[in-house]
C-alpha positions in Angstrom: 0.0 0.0 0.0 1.7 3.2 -1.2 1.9 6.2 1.7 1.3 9.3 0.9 4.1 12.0 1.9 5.4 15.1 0.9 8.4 17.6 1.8 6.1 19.0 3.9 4.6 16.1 5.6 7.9 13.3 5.8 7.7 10.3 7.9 9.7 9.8 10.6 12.2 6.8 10.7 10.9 4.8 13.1 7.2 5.0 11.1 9.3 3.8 7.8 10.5 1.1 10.3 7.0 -0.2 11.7 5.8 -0.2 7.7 8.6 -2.3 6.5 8.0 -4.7 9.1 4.3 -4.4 8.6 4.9 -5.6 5.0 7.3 -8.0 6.1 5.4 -9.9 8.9 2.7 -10.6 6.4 5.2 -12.5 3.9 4.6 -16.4 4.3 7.7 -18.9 5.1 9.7 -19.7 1.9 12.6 -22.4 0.9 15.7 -20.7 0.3 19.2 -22.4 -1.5 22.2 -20.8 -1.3 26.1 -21.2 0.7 27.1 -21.0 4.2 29.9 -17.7 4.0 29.4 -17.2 7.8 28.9 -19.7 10.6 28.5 -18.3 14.4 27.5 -21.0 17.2 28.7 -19.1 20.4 29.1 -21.7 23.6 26.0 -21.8 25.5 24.0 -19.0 22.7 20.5 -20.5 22.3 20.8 -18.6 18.4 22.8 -19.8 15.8 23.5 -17.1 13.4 24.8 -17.2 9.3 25.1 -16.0 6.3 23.2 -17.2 3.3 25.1 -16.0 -0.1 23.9 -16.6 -3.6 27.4 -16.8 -5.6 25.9 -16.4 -8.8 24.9 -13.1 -7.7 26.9 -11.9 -5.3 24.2 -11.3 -2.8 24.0 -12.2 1.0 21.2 -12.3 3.5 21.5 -13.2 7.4 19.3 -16.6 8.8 19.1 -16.9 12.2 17.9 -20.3 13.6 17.3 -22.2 17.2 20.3 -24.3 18.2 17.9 -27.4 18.0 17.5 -26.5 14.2 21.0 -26.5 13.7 22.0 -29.1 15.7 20.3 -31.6 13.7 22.8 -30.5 10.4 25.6 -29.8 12.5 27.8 -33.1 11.8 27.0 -32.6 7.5 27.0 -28.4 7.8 30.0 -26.2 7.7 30.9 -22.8 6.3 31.2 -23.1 2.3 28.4 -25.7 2.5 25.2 -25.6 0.1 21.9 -25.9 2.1 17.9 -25.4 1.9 15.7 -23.7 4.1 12.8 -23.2 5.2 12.7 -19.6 6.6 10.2 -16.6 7.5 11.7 -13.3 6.6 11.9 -10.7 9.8 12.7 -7.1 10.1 14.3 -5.9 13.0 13.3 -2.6 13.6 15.5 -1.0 15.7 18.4 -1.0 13.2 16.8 -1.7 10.1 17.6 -4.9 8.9 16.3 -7.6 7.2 17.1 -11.6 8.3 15.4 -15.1 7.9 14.9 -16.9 10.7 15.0 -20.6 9.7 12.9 -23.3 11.3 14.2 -26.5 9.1 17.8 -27.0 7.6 18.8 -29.1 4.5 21.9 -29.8 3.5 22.0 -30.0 -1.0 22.9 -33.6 -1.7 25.8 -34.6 -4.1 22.7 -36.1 -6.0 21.0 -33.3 -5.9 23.4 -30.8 -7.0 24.1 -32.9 -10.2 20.5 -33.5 -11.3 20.1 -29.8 -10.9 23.4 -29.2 -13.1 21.9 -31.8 -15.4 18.4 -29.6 -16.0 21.2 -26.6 -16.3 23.1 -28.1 -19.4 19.9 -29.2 -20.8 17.9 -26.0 -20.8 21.8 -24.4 -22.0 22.0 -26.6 -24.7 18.5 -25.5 -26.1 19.7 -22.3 -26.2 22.7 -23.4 -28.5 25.1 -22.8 -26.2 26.9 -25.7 -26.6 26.6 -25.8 -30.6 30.0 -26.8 -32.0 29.4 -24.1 -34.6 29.8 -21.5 -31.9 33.4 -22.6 -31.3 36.1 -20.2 -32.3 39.8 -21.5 -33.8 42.6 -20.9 -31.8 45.5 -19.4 -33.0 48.6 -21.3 -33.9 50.7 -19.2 -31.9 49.4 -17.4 -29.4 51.6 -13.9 -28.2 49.8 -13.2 -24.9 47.8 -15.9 -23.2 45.4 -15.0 -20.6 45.5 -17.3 -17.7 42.7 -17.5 -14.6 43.9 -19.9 -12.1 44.2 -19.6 -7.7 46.7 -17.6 -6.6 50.0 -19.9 -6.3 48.3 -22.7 -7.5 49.6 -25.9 -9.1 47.6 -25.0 -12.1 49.5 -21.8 -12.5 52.4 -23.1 -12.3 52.2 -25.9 -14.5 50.6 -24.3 -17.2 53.3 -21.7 -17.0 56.3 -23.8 -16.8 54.9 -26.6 -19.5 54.0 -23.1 -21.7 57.5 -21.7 -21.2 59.3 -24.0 -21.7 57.6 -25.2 -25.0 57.7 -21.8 -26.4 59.9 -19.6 -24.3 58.5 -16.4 -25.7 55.3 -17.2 -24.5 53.7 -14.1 -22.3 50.9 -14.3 -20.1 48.6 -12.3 -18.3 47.9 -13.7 -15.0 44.3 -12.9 -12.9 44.6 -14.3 -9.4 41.2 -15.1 -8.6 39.4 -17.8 -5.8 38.6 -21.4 -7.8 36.3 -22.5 -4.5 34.1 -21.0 -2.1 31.5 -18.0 -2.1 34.0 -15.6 -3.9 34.4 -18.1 -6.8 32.6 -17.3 -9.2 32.1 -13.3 -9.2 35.9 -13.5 -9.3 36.5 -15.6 -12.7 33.5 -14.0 -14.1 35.3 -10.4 -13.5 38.7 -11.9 -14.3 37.4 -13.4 -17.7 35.3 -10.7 -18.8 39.2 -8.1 -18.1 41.0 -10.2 -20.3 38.4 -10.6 -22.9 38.7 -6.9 -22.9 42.4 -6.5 -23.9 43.3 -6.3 -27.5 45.8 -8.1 -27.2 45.3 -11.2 -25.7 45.1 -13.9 -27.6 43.4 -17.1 -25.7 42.5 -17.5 -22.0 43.1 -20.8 -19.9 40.4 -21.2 -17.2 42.2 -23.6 -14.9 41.9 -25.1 -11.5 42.9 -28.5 -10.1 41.5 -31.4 -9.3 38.4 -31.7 -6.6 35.4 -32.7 -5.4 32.1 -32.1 -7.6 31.5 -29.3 -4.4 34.6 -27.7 -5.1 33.7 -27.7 -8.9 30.9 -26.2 -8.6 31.2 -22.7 -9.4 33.0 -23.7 -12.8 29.1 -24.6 -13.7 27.4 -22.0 -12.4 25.6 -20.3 -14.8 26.3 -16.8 -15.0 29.8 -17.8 -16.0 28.8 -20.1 -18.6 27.1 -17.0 -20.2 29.8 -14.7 -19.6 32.5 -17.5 -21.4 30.3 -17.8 -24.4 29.7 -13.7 -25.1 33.6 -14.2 -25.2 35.4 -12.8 -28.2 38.4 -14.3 -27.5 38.8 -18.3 -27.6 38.7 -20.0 -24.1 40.1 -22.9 -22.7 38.5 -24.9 -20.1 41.1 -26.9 -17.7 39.5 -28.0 -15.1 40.2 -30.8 -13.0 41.5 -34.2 -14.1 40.1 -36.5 -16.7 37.1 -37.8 -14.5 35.7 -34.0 -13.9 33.1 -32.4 -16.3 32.0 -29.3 -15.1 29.7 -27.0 -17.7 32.8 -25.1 -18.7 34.0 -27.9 -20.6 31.1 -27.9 -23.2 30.8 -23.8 -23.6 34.5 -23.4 -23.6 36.1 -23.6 -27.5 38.8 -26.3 -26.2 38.5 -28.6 -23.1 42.2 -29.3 -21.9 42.0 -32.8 -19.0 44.7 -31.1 -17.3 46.7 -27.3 -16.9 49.0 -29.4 -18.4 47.0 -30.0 -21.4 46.0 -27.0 -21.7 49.6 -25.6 -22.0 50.4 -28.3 -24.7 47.2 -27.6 -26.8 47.8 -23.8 -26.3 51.5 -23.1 -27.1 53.5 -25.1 -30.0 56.3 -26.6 -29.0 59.6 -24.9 -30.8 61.1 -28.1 -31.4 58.4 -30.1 -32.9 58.2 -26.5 -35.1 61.7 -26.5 -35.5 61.1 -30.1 -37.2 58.4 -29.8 -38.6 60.1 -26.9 -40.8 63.2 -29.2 -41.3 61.0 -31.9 -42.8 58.9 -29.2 -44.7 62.1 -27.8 -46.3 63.2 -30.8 -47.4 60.5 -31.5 -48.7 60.7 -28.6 -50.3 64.0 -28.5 -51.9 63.3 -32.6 -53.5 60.0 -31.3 -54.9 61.9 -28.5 -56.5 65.3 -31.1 -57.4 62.2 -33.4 -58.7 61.1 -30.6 -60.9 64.7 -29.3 -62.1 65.4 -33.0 -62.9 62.4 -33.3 -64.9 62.8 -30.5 -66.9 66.3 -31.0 -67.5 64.9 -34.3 -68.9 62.4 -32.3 -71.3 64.8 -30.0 -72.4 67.3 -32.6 -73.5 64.6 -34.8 -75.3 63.8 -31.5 -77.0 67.7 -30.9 -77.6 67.5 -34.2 -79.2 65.0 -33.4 -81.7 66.3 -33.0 -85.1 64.7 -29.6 -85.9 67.1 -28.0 -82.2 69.9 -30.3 -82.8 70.4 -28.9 -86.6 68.0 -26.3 -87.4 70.0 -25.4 -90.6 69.2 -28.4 -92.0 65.6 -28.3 -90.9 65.2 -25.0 -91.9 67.4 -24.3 -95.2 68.2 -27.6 -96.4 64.8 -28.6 -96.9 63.5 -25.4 -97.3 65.9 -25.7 -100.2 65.0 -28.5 -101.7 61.1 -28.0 -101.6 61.7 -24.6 -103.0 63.6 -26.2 -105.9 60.5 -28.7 -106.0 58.0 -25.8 -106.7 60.1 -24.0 -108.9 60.8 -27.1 -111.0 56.8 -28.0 -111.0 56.0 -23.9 -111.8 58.5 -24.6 -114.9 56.9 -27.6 -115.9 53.5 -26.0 -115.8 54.3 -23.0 -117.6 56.2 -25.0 -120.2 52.6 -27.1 -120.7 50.7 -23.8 -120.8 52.8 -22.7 -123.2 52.9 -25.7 -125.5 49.3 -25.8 -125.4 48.8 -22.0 -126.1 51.2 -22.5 -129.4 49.4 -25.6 -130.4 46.6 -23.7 -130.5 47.5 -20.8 -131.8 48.8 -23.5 -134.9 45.5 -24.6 -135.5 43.7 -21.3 -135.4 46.3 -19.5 -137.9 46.1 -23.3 -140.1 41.9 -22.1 -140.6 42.3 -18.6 -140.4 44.6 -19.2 -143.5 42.2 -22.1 -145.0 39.0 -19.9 -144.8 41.0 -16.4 -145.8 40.0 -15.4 -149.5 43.7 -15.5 -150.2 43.7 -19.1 -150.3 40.5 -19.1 -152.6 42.3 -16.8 -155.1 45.9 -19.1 -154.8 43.4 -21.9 -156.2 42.7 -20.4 -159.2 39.7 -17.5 -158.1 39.4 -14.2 -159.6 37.6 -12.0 -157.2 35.8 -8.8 -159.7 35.9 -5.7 -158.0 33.6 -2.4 -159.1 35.5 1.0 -159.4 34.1 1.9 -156.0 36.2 -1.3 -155.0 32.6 -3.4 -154.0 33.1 -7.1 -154.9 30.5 -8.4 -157.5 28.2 -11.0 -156.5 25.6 -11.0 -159.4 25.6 -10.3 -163.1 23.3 -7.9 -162.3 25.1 -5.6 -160.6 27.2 -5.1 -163.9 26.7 -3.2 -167.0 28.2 -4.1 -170.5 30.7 -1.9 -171.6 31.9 -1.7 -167.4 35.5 -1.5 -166.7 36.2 -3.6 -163.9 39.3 -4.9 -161.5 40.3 -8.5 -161.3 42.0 -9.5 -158.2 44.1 -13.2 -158.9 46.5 -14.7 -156.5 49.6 -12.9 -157.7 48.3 -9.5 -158.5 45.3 -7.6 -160.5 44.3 -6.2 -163.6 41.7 -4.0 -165.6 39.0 -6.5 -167.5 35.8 -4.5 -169.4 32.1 -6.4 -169.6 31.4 -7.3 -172.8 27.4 -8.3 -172.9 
């Protein structure tokens, strides 16, 4: 119910206070989940007092409990433990401050825990992500790897040595951060999310040890199974030992079994490069004696051919010869042209001179020619008394009509 106040008209504290609880003491009993940060059992208190803390978020609330409540968890519950309760929220006035007080205790089985990580990764892996498309290459080698590990761990210190000394020129940027415990996972979030954030890193190492699936826990909680997979840089997940599968593994791009083997599948080693080139050039240099030997092969078959080994020959000689070929054939032709041409010409000039007149008049003819030179045809053309010309073979002469 909202209150109506003004600048003019404030509350006082202590009526904010008696609201608050108002509101409060009419909210029902409720389960509540979350890790034991703070355990207080004073000798001979009839209160046991904690503190409830939901890593994920990073947020804490006080549960106060009868010692008879606790007492029946005591030998399973310890600070860093997971638990259930039933609680009723309460507001103590006085100070303002808001607690739980708890009238029934659970400790979170092992069995629980993992069918509740098994509904996690399902509902995840509807989301996609888990899709091996999402995966990102890493890079062959890597100039600056990003490495989040416990401070003076065994996993630091193997993945640095193993890294160094496979690739001496290796450099890392370290993030010190708490791998167990409340602080777990607010740390590696904030740890992966700097070095995501520098240019120049190329691929983080998430890496912890070995432990129980407790200790492993925040490695599947799922705010940082979100944060890996908004990651632009490829990230490596090395957690634990062979046996251990926490949800990191399957949104990370690479799951390494060890900090070991996540150093190895990082880093190249310089002397498995340094071989790997030495095989590669020579390879190299008998693919290219292969190919000089080949060609030297080609180029003395084509040497061998006759038109290289004596191109004069090839190209004058016979040249020659078929030159001399046409020209004797363009004699021969023109040779046969011209035979047939005066052959030809023979028999044309042998009628030309058969059908002339001057053959007809070497027979015997006369041909009779009028003084206007006209050739008579018909007796009628003449008159008696006419001089006219007579044209024999060897000459002409005057002859006169008589009748």
């Amino acid at each position: 119910m909202a209150v109506n106040t003004s600048a003019e008209s404030p509350l006082p504290v202590g009526e904010v206070s008696r609201l608050i609880g108002g509101w409060i003491d009419r909210l029902g009993a409720v389960w509540v989940e979350g890790q034991i940060t703070q355990l207080s059992r004073r000798p001979g208190a009839g209160v046991v007092f904690l503190t409830l803390r939901d890593p994920s978020y990073d947020i804490s609330v006080s549960v106060t409990c009868y010692r008879q409540v606790f007492d029946a968890v005591a030998d399973v519950v310890s600070e860093g433990a997971r638990v259930v309760v039933l609680a009723k929220p309460e507001w103590y006035a006085p100070r303002g401050q808001l607690s739980l007080r708890a009238t029934e205790i659970r400790p979170v089985g092992v069995g629980e825990l993992l069918a509740r990580l098994e509904q996690l990764k399902k509902a995840l892996t509807r989301e996609g992500l888990f899709a091996p498309e999402r995966k990102k290459p890493l890079p062959f080698l890597p100039q600056l790897v990003g490495l989040v590990c416990g401070r003076a761990s065994a996993a630091e210190r193997d993945v640095l040595e193993n890294a160094r000394h496979r690739w001496p020129a290796v450099r890392f940027e370290v993030r010190n951060v708490a791998v167990q415990g409340v602080h777990a996972v607010p740390q590696v979030v904030q740890a992966v999310k700097e070095l995501d954030a520098i240019e120049d890193v190329d691929v983080i190492i998430v890496a912890r040890g070995g432990g129980s699936v407790e200790d492993l826990l925040p490695f599947s909680d799922e705010q940082l199974i979100r944060t890996v997979a908004q990651c632009r840089t490829p990230v490596v997940s090395a957690i634990g030992h062979e046996p251990d599968n926490p949800l990191l593994d399957h949104v990370a791009d690479l799951r390494a079994s060890t900090p070991t083997d996540a150093a190895k599948k990082v880093v190249p080693d310089v002397g498995e490069e340094y071989e790997r080139v030495r095989l590669l050039r020579d390879r190299a240099r008998r693919c290219v004696a292969a190919l000089i030997e080949r060609e030297e092969r080609g180029l003395a078959h084509a040497l061998a051919r006759p038109s290289i080994e004596d191109p004069h020959r090839m190209i004058i000689d016979e040249r020659a010869d078929h030159v001399a070929d046409l020209l004797d054939r363009g004699r021969r032709c023109l040779r046969h042209q011209l035979d047939r041409a005066d052959s030809e010409l023979t028999h044309t000039h042998a009628r030309v001179v058969a059908l002339s007149p001057a053959a007809t008049l070497k027979r015997g003819y006369a041909v009779l020619q009028k003084a206007d030179g006209h050739a008579v045809r018909d007796p009628g053309e003449v008159e008696a008394g006419e001089a006219l010309r007579a044209r024999v073979s060897e000459g002409e002469f005057s002859v006169r009509v008589d009748t």
